[in-house]
C-alpha positions as CSV (number, residue, x, y, z in Angstrom):
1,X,0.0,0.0,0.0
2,X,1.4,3.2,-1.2
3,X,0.0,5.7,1.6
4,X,1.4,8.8,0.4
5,X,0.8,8.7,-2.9
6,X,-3.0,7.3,-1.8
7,X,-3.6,10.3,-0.1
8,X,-2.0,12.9,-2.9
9,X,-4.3,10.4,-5.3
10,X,-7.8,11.2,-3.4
11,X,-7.0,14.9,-2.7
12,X,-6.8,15.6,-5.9
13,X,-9.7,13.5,-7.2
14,X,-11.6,15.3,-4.4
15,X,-10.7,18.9,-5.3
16,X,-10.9,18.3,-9.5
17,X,-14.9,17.5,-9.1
18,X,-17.2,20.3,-8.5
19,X,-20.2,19.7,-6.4
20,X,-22.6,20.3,-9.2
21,X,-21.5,17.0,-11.1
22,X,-22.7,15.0,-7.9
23,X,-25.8,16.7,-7.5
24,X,-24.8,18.9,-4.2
25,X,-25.7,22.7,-4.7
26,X,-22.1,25.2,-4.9
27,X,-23.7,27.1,-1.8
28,X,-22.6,30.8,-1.4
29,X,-20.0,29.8,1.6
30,X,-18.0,27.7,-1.0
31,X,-13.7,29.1,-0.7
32,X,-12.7,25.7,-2.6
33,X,-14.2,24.9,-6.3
34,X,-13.9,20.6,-5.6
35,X,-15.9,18.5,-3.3
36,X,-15.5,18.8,0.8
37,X,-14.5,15.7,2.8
38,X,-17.8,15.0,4.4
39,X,-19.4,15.5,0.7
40,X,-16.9,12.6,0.0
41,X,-17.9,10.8,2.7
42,X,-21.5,10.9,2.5
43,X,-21.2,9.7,-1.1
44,X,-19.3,6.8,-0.5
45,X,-21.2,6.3,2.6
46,X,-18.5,5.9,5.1
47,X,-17.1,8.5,8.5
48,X,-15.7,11.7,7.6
49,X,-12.6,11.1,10.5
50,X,-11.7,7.9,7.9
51,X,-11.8,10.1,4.6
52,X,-9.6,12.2,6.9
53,X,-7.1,10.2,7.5
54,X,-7.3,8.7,4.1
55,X,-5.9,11.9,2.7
56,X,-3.4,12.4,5.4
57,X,-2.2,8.8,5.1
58,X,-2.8,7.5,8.2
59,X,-5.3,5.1,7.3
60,X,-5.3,1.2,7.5
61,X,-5.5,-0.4,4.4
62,X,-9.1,0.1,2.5
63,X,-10.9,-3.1,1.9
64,X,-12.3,-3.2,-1.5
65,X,-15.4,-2.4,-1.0
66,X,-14.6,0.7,0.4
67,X,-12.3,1.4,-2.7
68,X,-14.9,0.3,-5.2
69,X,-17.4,3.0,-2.9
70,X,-14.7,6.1,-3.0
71,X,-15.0,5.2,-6.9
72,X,-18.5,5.8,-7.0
73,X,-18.3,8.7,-5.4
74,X,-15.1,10.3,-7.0
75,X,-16.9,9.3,-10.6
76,X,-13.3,7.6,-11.3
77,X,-13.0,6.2,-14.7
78,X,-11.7,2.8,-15.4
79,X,-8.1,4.0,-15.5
80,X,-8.8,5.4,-12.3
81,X,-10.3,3.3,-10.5
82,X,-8.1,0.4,-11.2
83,X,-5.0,2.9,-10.0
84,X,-7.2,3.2,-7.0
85,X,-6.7,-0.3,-5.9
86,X,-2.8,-0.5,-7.0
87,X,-2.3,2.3,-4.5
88,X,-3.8,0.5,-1.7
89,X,-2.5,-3.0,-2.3
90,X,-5.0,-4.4,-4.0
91,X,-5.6,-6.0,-7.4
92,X,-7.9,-4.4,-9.6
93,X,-11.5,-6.3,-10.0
94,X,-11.7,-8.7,-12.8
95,X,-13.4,-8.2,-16.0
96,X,-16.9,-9.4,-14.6
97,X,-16.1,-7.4,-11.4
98,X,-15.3,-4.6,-13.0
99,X,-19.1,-4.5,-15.0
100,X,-20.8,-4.3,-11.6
101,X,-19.4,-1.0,-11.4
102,X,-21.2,1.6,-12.8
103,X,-19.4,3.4,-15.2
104,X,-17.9,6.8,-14.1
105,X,-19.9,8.7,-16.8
106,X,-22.9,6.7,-16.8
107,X,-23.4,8.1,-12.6
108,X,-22.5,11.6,-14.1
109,X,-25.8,11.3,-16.5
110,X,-27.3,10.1,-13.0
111,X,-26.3,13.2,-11.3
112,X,-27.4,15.3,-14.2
113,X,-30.9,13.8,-14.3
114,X,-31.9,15.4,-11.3
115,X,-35.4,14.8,-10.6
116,X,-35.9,12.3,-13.8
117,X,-35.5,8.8,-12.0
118,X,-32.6,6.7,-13.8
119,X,-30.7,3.6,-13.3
120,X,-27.8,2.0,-14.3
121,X,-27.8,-1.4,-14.7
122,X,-25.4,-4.5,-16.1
123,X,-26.9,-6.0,-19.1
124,X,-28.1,-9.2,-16.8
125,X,-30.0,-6.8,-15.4
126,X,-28.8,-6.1,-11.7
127,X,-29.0,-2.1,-11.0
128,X,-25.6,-0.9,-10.6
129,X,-26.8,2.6,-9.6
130,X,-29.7,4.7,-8.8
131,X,-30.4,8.4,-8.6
132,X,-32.7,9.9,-5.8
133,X,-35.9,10.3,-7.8
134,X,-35.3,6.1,-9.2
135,X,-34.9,5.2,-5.0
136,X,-38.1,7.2,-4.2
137,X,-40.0,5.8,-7.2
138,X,-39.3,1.9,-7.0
139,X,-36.6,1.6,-3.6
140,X,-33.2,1.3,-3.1
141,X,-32.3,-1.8,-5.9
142,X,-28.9,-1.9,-5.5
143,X,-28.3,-4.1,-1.9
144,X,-29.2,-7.3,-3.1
145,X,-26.7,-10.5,-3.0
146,X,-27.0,-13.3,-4.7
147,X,-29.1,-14.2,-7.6
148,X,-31.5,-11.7,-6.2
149,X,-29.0,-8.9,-8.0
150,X,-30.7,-9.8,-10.9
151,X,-34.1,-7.8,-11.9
152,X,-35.2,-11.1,-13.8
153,X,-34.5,-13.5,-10.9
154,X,-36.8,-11.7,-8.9
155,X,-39.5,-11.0,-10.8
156,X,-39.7,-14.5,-11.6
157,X,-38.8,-16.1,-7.7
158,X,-40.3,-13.2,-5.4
159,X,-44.2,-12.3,-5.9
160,X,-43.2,-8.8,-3.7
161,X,-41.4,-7.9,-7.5
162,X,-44.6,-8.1,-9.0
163,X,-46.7,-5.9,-6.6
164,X,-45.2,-2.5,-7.8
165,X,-47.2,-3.3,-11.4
166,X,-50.8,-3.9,-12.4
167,X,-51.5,-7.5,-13.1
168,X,-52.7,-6.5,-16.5
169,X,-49.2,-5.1,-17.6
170,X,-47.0,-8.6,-15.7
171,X,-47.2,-11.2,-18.8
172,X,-45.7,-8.2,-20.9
173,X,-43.3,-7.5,-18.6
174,X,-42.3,-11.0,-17.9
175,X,-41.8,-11.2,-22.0
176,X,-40.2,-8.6,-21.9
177,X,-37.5,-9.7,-19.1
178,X,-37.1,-13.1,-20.7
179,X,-36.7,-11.7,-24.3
180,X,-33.7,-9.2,-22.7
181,X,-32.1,-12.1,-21.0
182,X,-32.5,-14.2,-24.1
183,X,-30.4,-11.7,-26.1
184,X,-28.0,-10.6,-23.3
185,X,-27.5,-15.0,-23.1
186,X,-26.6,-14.9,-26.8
187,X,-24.2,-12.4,-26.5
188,X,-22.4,-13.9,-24.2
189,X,-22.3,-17.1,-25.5
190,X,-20.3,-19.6,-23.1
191,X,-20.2,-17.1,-20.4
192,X,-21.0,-19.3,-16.6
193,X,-22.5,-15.9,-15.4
194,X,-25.1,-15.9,-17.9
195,X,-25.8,-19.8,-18.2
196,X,-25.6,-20.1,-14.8
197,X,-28.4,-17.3,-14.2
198,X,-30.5,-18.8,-17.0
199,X,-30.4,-22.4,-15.4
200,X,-31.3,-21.3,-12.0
201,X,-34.3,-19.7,-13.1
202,X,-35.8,-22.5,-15.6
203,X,-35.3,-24.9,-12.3
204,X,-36.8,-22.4,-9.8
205,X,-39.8,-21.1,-12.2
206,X,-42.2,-22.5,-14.5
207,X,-43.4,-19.6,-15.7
208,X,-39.6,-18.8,-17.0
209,X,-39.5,-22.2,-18.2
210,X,-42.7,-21.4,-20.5
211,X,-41.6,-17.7,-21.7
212,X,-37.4,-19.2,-22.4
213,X,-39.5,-22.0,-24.3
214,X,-40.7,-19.7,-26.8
215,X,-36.9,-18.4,-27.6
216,X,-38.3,-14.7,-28.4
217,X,-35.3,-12.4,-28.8
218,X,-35.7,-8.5,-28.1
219,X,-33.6,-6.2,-26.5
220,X,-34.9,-3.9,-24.4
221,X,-34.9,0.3,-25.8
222,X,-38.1,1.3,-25.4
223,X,-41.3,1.0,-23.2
224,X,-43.9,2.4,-21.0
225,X,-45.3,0.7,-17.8
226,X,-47.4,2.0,-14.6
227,X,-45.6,1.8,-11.4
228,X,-47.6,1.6,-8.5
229,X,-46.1,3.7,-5.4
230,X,-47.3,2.7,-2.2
231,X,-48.2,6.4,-1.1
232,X,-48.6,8.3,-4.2
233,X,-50.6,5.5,-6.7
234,X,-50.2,4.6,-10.0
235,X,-47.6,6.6,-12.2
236,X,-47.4,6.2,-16.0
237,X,-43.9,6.1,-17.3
238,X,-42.0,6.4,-20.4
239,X,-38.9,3.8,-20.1
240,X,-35.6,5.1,-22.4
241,X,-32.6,3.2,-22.3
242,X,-29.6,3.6,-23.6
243,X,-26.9,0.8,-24.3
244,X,-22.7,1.7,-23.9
245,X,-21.3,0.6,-27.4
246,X,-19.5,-2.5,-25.8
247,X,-23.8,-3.2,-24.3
248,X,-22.0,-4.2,-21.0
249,X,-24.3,-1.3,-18.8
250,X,-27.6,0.6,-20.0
251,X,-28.9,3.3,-18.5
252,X,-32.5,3.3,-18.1
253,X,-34.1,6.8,-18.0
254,X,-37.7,6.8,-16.4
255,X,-40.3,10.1,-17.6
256,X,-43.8,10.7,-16.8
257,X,-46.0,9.8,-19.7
258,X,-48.8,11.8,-18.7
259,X,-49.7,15.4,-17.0
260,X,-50.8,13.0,-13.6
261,X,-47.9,11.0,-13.5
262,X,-45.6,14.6,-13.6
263,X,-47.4,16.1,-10.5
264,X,-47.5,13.1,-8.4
265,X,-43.6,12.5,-8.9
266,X,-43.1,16.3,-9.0
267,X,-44.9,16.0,-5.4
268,X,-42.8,12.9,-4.8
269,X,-39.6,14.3,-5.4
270,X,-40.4,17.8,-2.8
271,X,-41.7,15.6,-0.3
272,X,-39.1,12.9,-0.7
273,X,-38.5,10.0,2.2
274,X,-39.8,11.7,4.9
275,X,-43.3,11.4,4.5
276,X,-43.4,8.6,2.0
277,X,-41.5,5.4,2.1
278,X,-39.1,4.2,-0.5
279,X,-41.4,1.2,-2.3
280,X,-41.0,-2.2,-2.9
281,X,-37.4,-3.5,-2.2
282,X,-38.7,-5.9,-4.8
283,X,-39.5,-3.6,-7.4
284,X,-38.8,-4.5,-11.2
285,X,-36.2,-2.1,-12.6
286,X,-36.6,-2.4,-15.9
């Protein structure tokens, strides 16, 4: 672990982003263009005394999760982020490691989105990232472990995934899931990850079984479904996504399709977590 040069690393990341590219307001009381240390800290979600000592370097080495966190939060790119880790001893993820991180400019479009709920997500599905507006709208998506990472496993294993939609919109949805996976599968032809994921859901769900059966083939650009918030009803929404030219990470851009559906996440978005809960930990992400 190269402490110094750790430290000199992070600084510098710190003071080269301004606050507007991670969503935080410049404030009138700014001296310094760049990020502060708690701003640091409360993006990567760890104690300002250890993003303190971090820069000072008189840390213990950072695990890898905490690395892979200060990434997120620093918007490193993949140069970056993989100096990162050299710097404090560790090796760099692997390629399929690597993909569940979000890329660096991918959580910049996040930031930029504002109020516009948006994801990023790997193209098996599991949300890599989430902007406010997307964790008020559907729940925080991105704790999962496990096959449950995966939007498709759950919708297909957990009846909880299925709750945040109207029953008259699931069997397109479910196609629609299948037909994704079915192309992201072909892509990766003789990749475990992808065969693996595909045999554990046609042994833990007939109605996978049936949908894989019928070997439909569509990736996933363009849609609109009704998400049903616990507090604020249903909300009509236009689903975008955009695909990264290597189609490793798409970022899925949610807007209102209709006048109601802008008020009530207009009023969802003032209002935020304190008076309404965050939804389904469940819900369907794409």
């Amino acid at each position: 672990m190269e402490r110094d040069q750790l430290a000199d690393f992070l600084r510098r990341r710190r003071e080269a982003i301004r606050p507007a590219e991670v969503g935080i307001p410049d404030g009138p009381r700014r001296r310094a263009p760049g990020l502060r240390r708690e701003e640091v800290a409360m993006l990567a979600g760890m104690s300002v005394d250890y993003v303190v000592r971090l820069e000072q370097g008189r840390s213990s080495q950072p695990s890898t999760q905490l690395l892979g966190a200060l990434a997120r939060a620093l918007r490193l790119s993949d140069d970056e982020r993989a100096h990162l880790f050299h710097l404090a001893g560790h090796r760099p993820p692997p390629a399929d490691g690597l993909a569940r991180l979000a890329r660096a400019g991918l959580l910049r479009m996040l930031d930029l989105l504002g109020d516009t709920p948006a994801l990023v997500l790997s193209d098996l599905g599991e949300v890599l990232a989430q902007n406010r507006a997307a964790v008020l709208l559907m729940g925080d998506l991105t704790g999962f472990s496990g096959d449950r990472r995966y939007v498709v496993y759950r919708w297909f294993t957990d009846r909880a995934a299925r709750a945040v939609g109207p029953p008259e919109e699931q069997e397109h949805h479910a196609r629609s899931l299948v037909a994704d996976l079915r192309a992201a599968a072909g892509r990766r032809s003789g990749d475990a990850e992808a065969a693996g994921l595909v045999d554990r859901l046609l042994a833990a769900s007939a109605d996978f079984r049936r949908l894989w059966a019928e070997h439909e083939v569509a990736v996933r650009r363009a849609d609109r479904k009704t998400f049903l918030h616990p507090r604020m009803g249903p909300l009509l929404m236009d689903c975008e996504t955009l695909v990264t030219p290597d189609q490793g990470q798409q970022l899925l851009v949610l807007t209102p399709a209709d006048a109601e559906a802008r008020e009530r996440l207009e009023l969802l978005c003032v209002l935020g977590t304190e008076e309404f809960p965050t939804g389904a930990a469940g819900a369907p992400a794409r």
